[in-house]
Every structure is written in structure tokens, then in C-alpha cells.
C-alpha positions in Angstrom: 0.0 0.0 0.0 0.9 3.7 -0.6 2.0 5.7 1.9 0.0 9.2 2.1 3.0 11.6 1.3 3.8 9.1 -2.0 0.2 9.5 -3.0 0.4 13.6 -2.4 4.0 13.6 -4.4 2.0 11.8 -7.3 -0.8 14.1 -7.1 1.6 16.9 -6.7 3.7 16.0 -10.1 0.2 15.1 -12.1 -1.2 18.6 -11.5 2.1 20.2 -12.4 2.7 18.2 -15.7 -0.6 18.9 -16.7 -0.5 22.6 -15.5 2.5 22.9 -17.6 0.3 21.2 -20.6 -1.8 24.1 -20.9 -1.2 26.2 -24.1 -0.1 29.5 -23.5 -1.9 32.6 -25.3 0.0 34.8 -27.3 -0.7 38.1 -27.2 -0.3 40.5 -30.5 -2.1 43.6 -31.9 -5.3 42.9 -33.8 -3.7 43.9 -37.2 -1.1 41.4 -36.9 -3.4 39.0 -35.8 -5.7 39.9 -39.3 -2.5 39.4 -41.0 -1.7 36.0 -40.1 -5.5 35.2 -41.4 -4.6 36.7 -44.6 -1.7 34.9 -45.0 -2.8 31.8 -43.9 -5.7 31.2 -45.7 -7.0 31.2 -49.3 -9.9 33.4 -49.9 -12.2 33.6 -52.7 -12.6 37.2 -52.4 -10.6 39.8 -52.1 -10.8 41.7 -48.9 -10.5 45.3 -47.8 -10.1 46.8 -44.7 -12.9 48.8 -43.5 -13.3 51.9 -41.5 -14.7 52.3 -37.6 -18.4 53.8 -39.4 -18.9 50.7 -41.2 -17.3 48.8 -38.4 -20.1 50.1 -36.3 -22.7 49.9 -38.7 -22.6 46.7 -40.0 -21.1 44.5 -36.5 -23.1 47.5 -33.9 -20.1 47.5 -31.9 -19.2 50.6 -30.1 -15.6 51.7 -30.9 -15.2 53.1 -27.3 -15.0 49.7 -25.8 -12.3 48.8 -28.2 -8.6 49.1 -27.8 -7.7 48.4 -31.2 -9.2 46.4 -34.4 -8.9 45.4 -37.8 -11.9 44.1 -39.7 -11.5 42.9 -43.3 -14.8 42.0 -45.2 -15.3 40.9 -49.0 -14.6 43.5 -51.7 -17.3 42.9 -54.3 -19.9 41.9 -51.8 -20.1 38.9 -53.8 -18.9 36.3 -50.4 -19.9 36.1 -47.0 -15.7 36.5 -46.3 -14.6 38.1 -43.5 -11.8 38.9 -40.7 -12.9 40.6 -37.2 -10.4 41.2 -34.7 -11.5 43.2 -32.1 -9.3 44.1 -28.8 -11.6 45.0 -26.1 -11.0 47.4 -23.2 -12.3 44.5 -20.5 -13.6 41.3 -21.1 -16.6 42.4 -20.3 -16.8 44.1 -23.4 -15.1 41.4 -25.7 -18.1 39.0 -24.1 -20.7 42.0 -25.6 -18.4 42.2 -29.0 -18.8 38.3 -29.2 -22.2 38.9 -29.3 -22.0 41.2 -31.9 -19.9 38.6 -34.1 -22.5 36.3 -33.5 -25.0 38.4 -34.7 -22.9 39.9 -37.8 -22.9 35.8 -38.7 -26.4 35.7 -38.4 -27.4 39.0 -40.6 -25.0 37.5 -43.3 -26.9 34.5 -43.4 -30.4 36.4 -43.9 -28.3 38.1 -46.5 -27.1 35.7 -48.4 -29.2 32.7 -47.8 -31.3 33.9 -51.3 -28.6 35.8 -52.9 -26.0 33.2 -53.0 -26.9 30.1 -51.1 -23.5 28.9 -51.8 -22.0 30.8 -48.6 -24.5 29.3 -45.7 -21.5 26.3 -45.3 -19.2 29.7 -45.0 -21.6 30.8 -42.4 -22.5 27.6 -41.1 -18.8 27.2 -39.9 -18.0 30.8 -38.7 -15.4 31.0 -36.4 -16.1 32.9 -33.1 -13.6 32.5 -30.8 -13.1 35.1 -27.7 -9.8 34.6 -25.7 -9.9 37.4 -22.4 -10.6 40.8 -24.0 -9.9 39.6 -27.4 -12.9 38.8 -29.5 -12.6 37.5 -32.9 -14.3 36.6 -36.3 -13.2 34.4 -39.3 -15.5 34.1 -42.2 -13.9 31.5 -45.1 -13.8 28.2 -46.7 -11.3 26.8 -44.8 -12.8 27.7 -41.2 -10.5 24.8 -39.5 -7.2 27.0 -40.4 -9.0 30.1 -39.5 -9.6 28.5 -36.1 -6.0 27.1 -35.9 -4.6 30.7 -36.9 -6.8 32.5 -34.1 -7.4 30.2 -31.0 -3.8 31.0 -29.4 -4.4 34.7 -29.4 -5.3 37.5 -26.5 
């Protein structure tokens, strides 16, 4: 039989090693973090960066909870593509902004569920991910890379 303290020392080492196993976020500015989507995946489209009015038109966000941000969406219109980054100034506003992405999704698919049905897998498969005060969206084909690219940042 185990003694108590050879018991606790296994515990002990088990929570470490999988302490240690965690991943680690990586923190980076929003641009950066819309440039390694860029780069990283083939779009369909081409995509422009857009200004903070259309940013708040189009996602409702308001700009004064955010740090920084870089949103990219689909140049002709003709694709549901896009790239949201948004750095919030708490994470109580990246939880609101994450709402915002999800209805962004949502309005897209309203949008283009007649127009081009083609883009609802696009939409089906939107990436939403929201790591502490940092809030992002990833609109493509190849939404597993999207969510590989973005899942490790704050």
C-alpha cells in the first residue's frame, strides 16, 4: 500500500505536468493577428479593410469599448468573407463584442441565404472564438485554419 506523502507527491507531479500542458496565449495587436489570417488562408474574395463607421454599422459595436481592431470583409460583396479582430477594453466588453460577431454571422446569413446560397457552409462554420478581452471573427472556406490561426491569441 501507498504511503499518504507518495500519494500527495503523485498528485503533486500530475497537476504540475498537466498545469504545464496548458497552451499559452499569445498576445499581438489585432492587425497582426488579421495578417496572419490573410496569409494563412486562401480566400475567394478579395478583402478590404474597412473603417470604424462601417465597423459600427454593419457589426453595432461601439468603438469606445475597443482598444484596437482590424476588420476585413469581402470587396465585391459577392462572399460572405470576413476577418474581425477586435481588442476590447475589458472582457466584459469582448463578451458583448462576441455577441456582436454572432449576430454579424447571423445577418450575413439572412443576407445571403437567397442571394448566394452557396456561402450558408461559410456561415454555417463561422469562427467565433473570444480569448480574455480579445474577441474574434473568421469568415472562409477553410474555417479549421481560420480557427487554428486565431485560438492562441489575446
Amino acid at each position: 500500500m501507498l504511503k499518504r506523502t507518495t500519494v500527495f507527491a503523485l498528485l503533486l507531479t500530475l497537476l504540475l505536468v498537466l498545469g504545464g500542458c496548458t497552451s499559452k496565449l499569445k498576445s499581438a495587436p489585432a492587425p497582426e493577428i488579421a495578417d496572419k489570417v490573410l496569409e494563412g488562408i486562401a480566400f475567394e474574395d478579395e478583402l478590404m479593410e474597412v473603417d470604424g463607421r462601417v465597423v459600427e454599422e454593419y457589426y453595432g459595436i461601439e468603438l469606445s469599448n475597443v482598444k484596437e481592431y482590424a476588420v476585413y470583409m469581402s470587396a465585391s460583396g459577392a462572399t460572405a468573407e470576413e476577418i474581425a479582430i477586435f481588442q476590447a477594453s475589458s472582457e466584459d466588453a469582448a463578451k458583448k463584442i462576441e455577441e456582436a460577431l454572432a449576430s454579424r454571422v447571423n445577418d450575413l446569413k439572412i443576407g445571403f441565404e437567397n442571394y448566394v446560397p452557396a456561402e450558408m457552409t461559410k456561415l454555417g462554420n463561422a469562427v467565433i472564438i473570444r480569448n480574455g478581452s480579445t474577441a474574434m471573427l473568421v469568415i472562409a472556406n477553410d474555417h479549421e485554419a481560420a480557427r487554428g490561426i486565431v485560438k492562441d491569441y489575446k
